[in-house]
C-alpha positions as CSV (number, residue, x, y, z in Angstrom):
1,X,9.2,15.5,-18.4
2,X,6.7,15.6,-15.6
3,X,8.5,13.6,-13.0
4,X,10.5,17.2,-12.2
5,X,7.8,17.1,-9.7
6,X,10.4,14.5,-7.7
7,X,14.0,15.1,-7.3
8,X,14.6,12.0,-4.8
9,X,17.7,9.6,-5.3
10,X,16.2,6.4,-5.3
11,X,19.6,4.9,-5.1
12,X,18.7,5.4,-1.3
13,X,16.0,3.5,-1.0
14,X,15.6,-0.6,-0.3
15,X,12.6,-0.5,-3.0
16,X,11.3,2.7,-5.3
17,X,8.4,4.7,-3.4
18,X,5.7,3.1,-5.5
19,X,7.3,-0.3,-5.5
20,X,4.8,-2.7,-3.8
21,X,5.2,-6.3,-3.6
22,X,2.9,-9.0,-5.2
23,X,0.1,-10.8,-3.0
24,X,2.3,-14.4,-2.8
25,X,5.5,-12.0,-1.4
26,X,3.1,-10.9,1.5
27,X,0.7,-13.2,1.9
28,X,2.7,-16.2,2.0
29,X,0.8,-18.1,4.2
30,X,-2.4,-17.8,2.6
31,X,-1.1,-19.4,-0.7
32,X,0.3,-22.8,0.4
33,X,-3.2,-24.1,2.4
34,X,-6.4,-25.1,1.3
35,X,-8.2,-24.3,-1.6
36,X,-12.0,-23.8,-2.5
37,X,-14.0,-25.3,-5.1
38,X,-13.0,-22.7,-7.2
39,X,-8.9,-23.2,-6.1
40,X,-9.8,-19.8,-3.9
41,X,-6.9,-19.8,-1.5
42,X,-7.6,-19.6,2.7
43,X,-7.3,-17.0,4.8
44,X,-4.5,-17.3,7.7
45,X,-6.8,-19.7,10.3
46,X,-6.6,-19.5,14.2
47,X,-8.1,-21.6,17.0
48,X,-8.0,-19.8,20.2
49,X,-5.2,-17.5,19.5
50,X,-3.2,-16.0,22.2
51,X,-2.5,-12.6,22.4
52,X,0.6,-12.5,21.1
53,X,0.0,-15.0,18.0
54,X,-4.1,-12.7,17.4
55,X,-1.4,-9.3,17.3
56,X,1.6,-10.7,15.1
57,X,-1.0,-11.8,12.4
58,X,-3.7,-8.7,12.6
59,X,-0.4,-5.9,12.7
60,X,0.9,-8.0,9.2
61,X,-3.0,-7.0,8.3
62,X,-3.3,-10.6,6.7
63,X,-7.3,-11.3,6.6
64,X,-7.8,-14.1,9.7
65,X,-10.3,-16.6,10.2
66,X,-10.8,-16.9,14.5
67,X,-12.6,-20.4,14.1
68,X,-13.6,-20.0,17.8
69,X,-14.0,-16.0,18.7
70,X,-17.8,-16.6,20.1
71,X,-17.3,-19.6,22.2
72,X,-19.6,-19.5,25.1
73,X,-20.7,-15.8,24.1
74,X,-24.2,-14.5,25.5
75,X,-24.9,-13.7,21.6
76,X,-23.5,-17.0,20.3
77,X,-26.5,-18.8,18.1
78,X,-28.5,-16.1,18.1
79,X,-31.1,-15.9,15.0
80,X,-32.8,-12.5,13.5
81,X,-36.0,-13.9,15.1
82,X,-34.3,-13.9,18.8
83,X,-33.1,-10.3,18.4
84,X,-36.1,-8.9,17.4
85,X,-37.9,-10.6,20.1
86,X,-35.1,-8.9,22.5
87,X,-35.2,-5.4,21.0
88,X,-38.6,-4.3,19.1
89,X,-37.5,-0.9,19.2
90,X,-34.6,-1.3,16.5
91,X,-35.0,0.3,13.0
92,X,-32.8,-1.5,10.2
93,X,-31.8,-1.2,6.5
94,X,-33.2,-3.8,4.1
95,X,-30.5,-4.3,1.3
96,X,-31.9,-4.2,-1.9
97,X,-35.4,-3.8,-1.1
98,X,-36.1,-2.0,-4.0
99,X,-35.4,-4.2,-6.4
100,X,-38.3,-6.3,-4.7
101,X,-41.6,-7.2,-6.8
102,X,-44.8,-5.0,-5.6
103,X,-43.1,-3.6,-3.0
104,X,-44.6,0.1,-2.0
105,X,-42.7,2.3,0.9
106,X,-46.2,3.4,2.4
107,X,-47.4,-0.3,3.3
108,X,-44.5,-0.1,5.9
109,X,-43.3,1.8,9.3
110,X,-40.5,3.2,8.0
111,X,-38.2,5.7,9.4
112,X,-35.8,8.1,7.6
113,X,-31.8,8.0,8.4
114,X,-29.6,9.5,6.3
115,X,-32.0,9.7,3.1
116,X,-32.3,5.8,3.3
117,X,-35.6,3.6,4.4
118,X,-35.1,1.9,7.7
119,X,-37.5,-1.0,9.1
120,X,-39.2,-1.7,12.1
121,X,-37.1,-4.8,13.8
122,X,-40.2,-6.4,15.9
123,X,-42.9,-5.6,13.3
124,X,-41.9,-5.8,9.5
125,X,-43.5,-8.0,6.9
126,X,-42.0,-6.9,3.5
127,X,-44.4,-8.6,1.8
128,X,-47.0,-7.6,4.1
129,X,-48.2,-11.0,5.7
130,X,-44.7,-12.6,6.6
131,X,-42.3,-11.2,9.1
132,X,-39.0,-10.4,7.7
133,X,-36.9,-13.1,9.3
134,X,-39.0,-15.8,7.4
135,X,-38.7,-14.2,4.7
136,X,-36.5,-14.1,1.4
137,X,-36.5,-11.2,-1.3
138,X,-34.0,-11.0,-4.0
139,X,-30.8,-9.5,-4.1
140,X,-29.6,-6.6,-7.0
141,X,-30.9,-7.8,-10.5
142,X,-27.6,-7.0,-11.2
143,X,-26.2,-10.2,-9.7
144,X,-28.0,-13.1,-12.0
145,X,-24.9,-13.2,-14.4
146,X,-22.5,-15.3,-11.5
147,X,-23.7,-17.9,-9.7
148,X,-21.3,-17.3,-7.0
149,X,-22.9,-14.3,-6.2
150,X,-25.3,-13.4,-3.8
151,X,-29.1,-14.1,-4.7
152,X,-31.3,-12.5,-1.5
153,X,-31.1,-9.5,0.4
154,X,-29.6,-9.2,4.2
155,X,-30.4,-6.9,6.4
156,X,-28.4,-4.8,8.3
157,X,-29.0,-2.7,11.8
158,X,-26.8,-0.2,12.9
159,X,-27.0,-0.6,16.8
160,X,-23.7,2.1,17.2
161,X,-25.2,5.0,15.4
162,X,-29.2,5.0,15.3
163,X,-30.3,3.5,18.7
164,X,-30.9,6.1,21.7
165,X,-28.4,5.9,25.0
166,X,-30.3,3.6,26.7
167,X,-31.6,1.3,23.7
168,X,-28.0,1.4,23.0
169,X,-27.4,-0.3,26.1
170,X,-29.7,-2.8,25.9
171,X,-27.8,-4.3,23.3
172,X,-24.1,-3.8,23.8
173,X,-24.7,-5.0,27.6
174,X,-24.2,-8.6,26.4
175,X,-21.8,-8.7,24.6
176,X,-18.3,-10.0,25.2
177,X,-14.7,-9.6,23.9
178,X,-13.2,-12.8,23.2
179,X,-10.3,-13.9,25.6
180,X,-7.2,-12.4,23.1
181,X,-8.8,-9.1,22.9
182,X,-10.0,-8.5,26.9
183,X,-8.2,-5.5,27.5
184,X,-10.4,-2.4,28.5
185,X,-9.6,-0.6,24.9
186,X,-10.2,-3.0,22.5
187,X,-13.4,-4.2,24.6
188,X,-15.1,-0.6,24.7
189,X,-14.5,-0.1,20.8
190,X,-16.0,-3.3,20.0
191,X,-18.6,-2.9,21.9
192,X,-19.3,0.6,20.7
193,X,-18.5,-0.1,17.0
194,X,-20.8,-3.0,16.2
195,X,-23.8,-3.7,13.9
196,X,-25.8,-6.6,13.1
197,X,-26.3,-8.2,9.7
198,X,-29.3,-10.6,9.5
199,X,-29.8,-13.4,6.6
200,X,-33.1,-14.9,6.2
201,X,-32.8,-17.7,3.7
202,X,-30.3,-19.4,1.5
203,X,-27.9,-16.8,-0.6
204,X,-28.1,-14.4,1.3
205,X,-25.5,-11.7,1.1
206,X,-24.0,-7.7,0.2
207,X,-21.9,-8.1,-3.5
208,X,-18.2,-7.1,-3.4
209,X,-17.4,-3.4,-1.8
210,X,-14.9,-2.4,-0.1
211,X,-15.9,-0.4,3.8
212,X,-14.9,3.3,4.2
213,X,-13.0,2.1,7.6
214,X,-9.6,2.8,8.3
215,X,-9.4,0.2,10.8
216,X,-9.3,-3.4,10.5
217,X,-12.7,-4.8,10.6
218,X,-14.0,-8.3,12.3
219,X,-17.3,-10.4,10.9
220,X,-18.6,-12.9,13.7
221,X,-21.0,-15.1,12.7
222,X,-23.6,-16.2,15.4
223,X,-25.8,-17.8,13.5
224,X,-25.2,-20.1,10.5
225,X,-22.6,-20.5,8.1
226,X,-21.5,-17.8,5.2
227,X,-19.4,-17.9,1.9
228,X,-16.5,-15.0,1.7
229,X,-14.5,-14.2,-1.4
230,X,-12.5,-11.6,-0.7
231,X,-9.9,-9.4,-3.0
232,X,-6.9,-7.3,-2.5
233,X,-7.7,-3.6,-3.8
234,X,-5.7,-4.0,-7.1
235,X,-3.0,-1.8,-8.2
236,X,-4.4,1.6,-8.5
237,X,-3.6,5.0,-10.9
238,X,-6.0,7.9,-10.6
239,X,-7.0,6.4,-14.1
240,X,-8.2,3.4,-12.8
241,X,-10.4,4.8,-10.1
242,X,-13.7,2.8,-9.6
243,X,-17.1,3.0,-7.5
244,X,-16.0,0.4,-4.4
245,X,-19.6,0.3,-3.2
246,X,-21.7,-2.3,-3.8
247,X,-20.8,-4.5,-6.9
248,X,-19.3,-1.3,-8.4
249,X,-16.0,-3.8,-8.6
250,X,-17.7,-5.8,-11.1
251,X,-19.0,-3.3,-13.6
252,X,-15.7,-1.9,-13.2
253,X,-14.3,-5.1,-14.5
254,X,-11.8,-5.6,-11.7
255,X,-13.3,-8.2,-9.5
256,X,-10.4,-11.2,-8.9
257,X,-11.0,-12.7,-5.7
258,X,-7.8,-13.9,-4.4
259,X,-9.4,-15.7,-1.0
260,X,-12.6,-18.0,-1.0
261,X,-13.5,-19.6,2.3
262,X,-16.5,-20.9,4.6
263,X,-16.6,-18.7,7.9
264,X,-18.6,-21.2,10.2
265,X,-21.4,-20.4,13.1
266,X,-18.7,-19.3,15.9
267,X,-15.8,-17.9,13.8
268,X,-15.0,-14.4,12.8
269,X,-13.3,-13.1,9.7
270,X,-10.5,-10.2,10.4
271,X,-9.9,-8.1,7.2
272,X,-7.6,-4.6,6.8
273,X,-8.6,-1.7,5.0
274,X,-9.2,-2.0,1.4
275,X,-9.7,-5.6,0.9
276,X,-12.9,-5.9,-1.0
277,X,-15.1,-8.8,0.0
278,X,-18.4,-10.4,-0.8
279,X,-20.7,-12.8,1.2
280,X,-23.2,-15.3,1.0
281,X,-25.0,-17.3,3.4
282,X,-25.7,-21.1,3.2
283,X,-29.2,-22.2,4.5
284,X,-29.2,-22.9,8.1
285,X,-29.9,-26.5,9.4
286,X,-33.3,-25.5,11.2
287,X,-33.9,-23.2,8.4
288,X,-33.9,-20.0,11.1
289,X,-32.5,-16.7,10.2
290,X,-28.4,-16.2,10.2
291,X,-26.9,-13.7,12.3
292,X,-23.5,-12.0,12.1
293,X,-22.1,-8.8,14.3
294,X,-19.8,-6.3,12.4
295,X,-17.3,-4.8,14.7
296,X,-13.9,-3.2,15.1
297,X,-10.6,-3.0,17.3
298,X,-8.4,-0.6,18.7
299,X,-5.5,-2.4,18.5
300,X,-3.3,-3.3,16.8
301,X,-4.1,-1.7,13.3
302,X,-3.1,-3.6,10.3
303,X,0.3,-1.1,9.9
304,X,2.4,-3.9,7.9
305,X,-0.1,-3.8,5.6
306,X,-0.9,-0.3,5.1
307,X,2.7,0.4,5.1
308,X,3.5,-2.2,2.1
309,X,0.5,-1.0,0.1
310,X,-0.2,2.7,0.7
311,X,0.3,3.3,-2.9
312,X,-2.6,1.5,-3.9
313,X,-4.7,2.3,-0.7
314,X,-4.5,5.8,-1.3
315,X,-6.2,6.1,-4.5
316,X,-9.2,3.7,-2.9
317,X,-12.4,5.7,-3.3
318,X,-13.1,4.1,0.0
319,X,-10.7,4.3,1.9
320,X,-8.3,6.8,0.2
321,X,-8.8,9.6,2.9
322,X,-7.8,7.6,6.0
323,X,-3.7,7.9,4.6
324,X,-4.1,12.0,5.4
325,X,-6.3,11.5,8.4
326,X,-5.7,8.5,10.0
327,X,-2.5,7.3,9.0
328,X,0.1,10.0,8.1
329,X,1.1,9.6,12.5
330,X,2.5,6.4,11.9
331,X,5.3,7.2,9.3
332,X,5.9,11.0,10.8
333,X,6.2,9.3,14.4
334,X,3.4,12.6,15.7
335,X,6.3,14.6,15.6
336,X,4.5,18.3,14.4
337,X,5.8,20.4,11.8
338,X,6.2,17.2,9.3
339,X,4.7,18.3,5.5
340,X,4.7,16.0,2.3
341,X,7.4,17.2,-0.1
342,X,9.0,15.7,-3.7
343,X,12.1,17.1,-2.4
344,X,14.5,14.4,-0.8
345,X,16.5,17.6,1.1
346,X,13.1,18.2,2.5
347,X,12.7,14.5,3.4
348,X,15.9,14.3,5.0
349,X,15.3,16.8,6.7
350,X,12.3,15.7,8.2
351,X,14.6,12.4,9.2
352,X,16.8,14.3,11.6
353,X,13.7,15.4,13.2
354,X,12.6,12.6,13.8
355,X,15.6,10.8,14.8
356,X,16.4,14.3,16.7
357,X,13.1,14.1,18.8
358,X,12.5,10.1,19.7
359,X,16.0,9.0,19.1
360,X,17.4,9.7,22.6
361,X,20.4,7.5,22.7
362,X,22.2,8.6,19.3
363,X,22.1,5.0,17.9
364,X,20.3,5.8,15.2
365,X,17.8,3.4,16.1
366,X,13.7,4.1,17.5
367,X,12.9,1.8,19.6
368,X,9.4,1.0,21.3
369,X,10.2,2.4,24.7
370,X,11.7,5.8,23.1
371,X,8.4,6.0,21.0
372,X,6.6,5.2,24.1
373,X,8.8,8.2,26.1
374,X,8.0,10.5,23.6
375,X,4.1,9.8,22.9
376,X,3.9,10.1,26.8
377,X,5.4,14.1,26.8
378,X,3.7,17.3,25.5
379,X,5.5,17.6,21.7
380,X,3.7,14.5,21.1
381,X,0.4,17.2,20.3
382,X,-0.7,15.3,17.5
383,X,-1.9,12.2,19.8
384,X,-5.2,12.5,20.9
385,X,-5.5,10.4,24.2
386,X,-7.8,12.4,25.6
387,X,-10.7,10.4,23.8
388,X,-9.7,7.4,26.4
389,X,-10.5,7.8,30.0
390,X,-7.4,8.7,32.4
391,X,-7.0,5.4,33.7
392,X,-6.6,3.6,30.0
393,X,-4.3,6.4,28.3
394,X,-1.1,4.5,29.2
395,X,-2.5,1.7,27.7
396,X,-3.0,3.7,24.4
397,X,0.5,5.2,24.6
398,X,2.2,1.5,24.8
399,X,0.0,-0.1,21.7
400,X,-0.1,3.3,19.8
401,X,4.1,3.1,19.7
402,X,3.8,-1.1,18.9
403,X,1.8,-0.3,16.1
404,X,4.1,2.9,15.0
405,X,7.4,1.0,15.7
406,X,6.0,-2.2,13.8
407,X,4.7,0.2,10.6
408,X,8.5,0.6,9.7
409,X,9.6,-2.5,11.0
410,X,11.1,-4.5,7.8
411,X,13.2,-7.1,9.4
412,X,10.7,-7.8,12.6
413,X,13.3,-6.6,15.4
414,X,11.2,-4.1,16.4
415,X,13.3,-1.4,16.0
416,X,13.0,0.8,13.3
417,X,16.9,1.4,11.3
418,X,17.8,4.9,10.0
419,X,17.6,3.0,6.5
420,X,13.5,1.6,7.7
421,X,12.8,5.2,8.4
422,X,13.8,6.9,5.4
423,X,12.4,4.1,3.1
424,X,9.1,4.5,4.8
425,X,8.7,8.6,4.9
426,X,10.1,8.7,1.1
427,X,7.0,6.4,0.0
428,X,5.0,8.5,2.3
429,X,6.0,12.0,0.8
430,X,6.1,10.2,-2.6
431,X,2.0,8.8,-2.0
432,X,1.0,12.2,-0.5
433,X,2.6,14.7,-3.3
434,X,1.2,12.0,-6.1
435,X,-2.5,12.6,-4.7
436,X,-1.7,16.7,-4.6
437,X,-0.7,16.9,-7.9
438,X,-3.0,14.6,-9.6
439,X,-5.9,16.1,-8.3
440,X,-4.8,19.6,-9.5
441,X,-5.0,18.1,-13.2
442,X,-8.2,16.2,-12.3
443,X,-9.5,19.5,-11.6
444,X,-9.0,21.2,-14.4
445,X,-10.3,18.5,-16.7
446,X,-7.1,17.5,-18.1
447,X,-6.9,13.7,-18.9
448,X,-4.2,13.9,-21.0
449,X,-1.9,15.4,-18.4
450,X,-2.8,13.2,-15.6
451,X,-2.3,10.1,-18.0
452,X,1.2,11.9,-18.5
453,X,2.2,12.2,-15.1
454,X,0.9,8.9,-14.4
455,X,2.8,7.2,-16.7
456,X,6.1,9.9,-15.9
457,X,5.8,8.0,-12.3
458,X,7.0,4.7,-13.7
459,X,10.8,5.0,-12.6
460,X,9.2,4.7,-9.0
461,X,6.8,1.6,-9.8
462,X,7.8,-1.6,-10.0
463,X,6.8,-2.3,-13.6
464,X,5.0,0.5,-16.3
465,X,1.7,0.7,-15.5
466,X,-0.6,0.1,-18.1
467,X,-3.5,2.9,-18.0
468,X,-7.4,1.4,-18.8
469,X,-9.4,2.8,-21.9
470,X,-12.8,2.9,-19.6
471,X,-13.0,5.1,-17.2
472,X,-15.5,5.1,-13.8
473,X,-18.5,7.1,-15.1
474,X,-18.2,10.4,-13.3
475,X,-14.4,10.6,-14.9
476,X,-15.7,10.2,-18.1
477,X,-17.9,13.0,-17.4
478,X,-15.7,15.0,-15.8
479,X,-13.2,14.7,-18.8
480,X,-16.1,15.3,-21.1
481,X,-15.7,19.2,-19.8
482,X,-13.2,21.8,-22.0
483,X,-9.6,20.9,-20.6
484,X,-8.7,23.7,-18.5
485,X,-12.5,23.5,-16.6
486,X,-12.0,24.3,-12.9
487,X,-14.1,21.6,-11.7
488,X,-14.1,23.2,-7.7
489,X,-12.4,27.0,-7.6
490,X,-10.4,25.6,-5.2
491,X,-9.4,22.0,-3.9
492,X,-8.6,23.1,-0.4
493,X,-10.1,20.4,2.2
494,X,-9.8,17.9,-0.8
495,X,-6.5,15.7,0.3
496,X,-7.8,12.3,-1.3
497,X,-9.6,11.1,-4.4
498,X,-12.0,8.8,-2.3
499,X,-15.4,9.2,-2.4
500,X,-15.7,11.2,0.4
501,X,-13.7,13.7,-0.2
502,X,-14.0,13.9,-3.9
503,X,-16.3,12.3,-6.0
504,X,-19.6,12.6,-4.0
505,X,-19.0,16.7,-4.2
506,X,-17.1,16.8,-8.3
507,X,-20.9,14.7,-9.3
508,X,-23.1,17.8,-8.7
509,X,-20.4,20.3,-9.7
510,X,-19.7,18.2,-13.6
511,X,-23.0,18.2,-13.7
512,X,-23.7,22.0,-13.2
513,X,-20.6,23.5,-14.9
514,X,-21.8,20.7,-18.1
515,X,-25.6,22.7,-18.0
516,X,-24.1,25.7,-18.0
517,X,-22.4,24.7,-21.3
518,X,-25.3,23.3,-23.0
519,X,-26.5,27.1,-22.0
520,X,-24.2,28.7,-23.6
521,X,-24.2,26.6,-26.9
522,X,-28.2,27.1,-26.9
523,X,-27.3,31.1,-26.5
């Protein structure tokens, strides 16, 4: 039987490594409050939050709704006319713009950024007599079958990455963190990290997707109001891997929107890694173009969350590679040396270490000033403060041991128990050796032996999992290859099957090792 691969006694553990709990266990308060039309439940909602109350609720990673984040902002009510006034010089992306009637790329400035068409701010008329921001064009053909989703296409500019120092300035030098979030690290990431999504019209909107971020991300709406359904990444097998970009949730046949809310001119939405969401805007009152900023924090990071799903969050195509690159400090504590293993002697191991290195009193216990203590000295080499200027690196040190404390914090004492520690670095071993070993059977084309070891890994889950009959596309195609087909000659650098990492590279190599065979057959 293929669960060999583990010898763990999960008659140590609080819950089995795959074991995740259901939305209504974690999400509590999001189920007993309003409702939509369409008996869509509401995200947690805060009015001028405190620190303290803005932190417990982002660190659970529950999606917020900050009513009042862009009172008395310089930005606040802002339309796509007023920013393209302000900043001519920008260049953005028009979503959907293909699928728009009579629309020809050489009747436009248009500048090249990454292989995609970007737009003239001050200047473009996509129909070529009416500036953009008066203007509606459809959304993806592919949306007419729901009328919930969006019908016209947004616009999207991406001040942090494709403006010049100083243009960059220009723009980032009014804005202003919101009075929970003033401290000087969460204020320089926002106000490096943002981008601006402009709505002409009514319906206006980007269909489900999930973001490749693995941070939480915040949506502030300046001007108008916009529609958000919004859906847990669902329960996840290498089998049941799907295209997260835009609307590739509903082809996939996945899309069960567990939130459905209004986000009104001033509020913000706050969402964690690997919640899919969709938007739509309703018509402002003066009929001017919405306006909505994009932007991430620092801290905290959404470690509850990641912590009680990473099962499912690392087989996201979007977000699967953040668990090796972002997220493995938080369970390991930074301490260096720490490898995944199915063994639990390994694991155990790996506890002493831990408890050996931060645990300084014997108690068994890690506390947040112990963590603190040891992110502060030189073993801690896995911590990169350096990014943060000298004056802000004990800032870093005190949040970045918060947020690791609070990832294996069950009971919310703030301490993490010998018993916390070892439930958390099992599922962590357990998540890590699952992705190893899948993707050496993905890579050699053999569907019946991952379905195997998927279905071997049910003693861990919290029910069987029931494996789908479709497949994503480039699976299928993959599969289509003689079992036994290295797909790359070697899966070194590959440590997720996300997108990034996997799928964008395995398209082009299916698609050459299946010519090669149609070469051979025709020889």
């Amino acid at each position: 039987q293929q669960h060999a691969v583990f010898d763990i006694d999960l008659s140590t553990l609080t819950h089995p490594p795959l074991w995740e709990p259901t939305l209504e266990e974690y999400f509590p308060v999001q189920r007993g409050g309003e409702r939509d039309e369409n008996g869509l439940a509401s995200p947690v909602v805060l009015t001028s939050p405190s620190n303290e109350e803005f932190v417990h609720h982002a660190r659970r990673g529950y999606p917020i709704l900050v009513e009042d984040w862009g009172k008395g902002m310089q930005y606040a009510g802002w339309t796509g006319k007023n920013f393209a006034d302000a900043f001519p010089f920008g260049y953005m992306k028009a979503e959907y713009i293909t699928d728009m009637p009579n629309f020809k790329k050489k009747d436009h400035d248009v500048k090249t950024i990454d292989g995609e068409m970007r737009f003239n701010i001050g200047s473009f008329k996509p129909d070529k007599e009416t500036l953009w921001h008066n203007l509606t064009r459809p959304a993806s053909k592919r949306y007419a079958d729901d009328p919930q989703k969006p019908v016209t296409g947004p616009y999207v500019w991406h001040v942090k990455d494709e403006l010049t120092p100083e243009q960059k300035k220009l723009v980032q030098g009014r804005f202003e963190a919101p009075s929970f979030l003033q401290d000087p690290l969460n204020s320089a990431k926002m106000n490096t990290s943002f981008e601006l999504w402009f709505s002409p019209g009514d319906g206006c909107g980007a269909g489900a997707h999930n973001d490749g971020y693995c941070e939480s991300v915040v949506s502030l709406q300046l001007r108008g109001d916009k529609k958000w359904r919004k859906m847990l990444e669902p329960e996840m097998t290498f089998l049941h891997s799907y295209d997260e970009f835009d609307g590739g949730v509903y082809d996939a046949g996945y899309w069960k929107p567990d939130l459905g809310f209004i986000n009104r001119q001033g509020g913000a939405v706050i969402w964690p890694p690997g919640y899919l969401h969709e938007t739509k805007t309703l018509q402002t009152d003066d009929g001017s173009c919405g306006a909505a900023i994009t932007l991430q924090f620092s801290f905290p990071q959404p470690v509850q969350f990641l912590r009680a799903f990473l099962p499912r969050l690392s087989l996201s195509a979007e977000v699967g590679q953040c668990v090796g690159h972002s997220w493995s400090g938080y369970p390991t504590f930074y301490v260096a040396g720490i490898k995944p293993s199915p063994k639990g002697s390994d694991i155990e191991v790996q506890l002493q270490k831990i408890l050996e290195t931060l645990d300084t009193d014997g108690d068994e216990k890690i506390t947040v000033p112990e963590t603190l203590a040891f992110f502060k000295s030189p073993q801690a080499a896995k911590l990169d403060a350096k990014q943060f200027p000298k004056e802000h690196r004990e800032l870093f040190y005190k949040f970045k041991a918060e947020d690791a404390v609070a990832y294996h914090d069950m009971d919310n004492d703030m301490v993490v128990s010998r018993q916390e520690l070892w439930d958390s670095l099992v599922q962590w071993n357990v998540v890590r050796i699952r992705i190893k070993e899948g993707l050496k059977l993905v890579n050699k084309a053999d569907r019946t032996g991952l379905e195997a070891f998927e279905t071997s890994l049910d003693f861990m889950r919290r029910a069987p999992i029931e494996l789908p009959k479709k497949l994503r596309a480039e699976l299928t195609d993959l599969f289509s290859l003689p079992k036994g087909t290295k797909v790359f000659p070697s899966l070194k650098g590959v440590s997720s099957f996300s997108d990034t990492e996997f799928f964008s590279q395995a398209r082009d190599r299916v698609e050459q090792l299946k010519q090669r065979g149609r070469g051979r057959q025709e020889m």
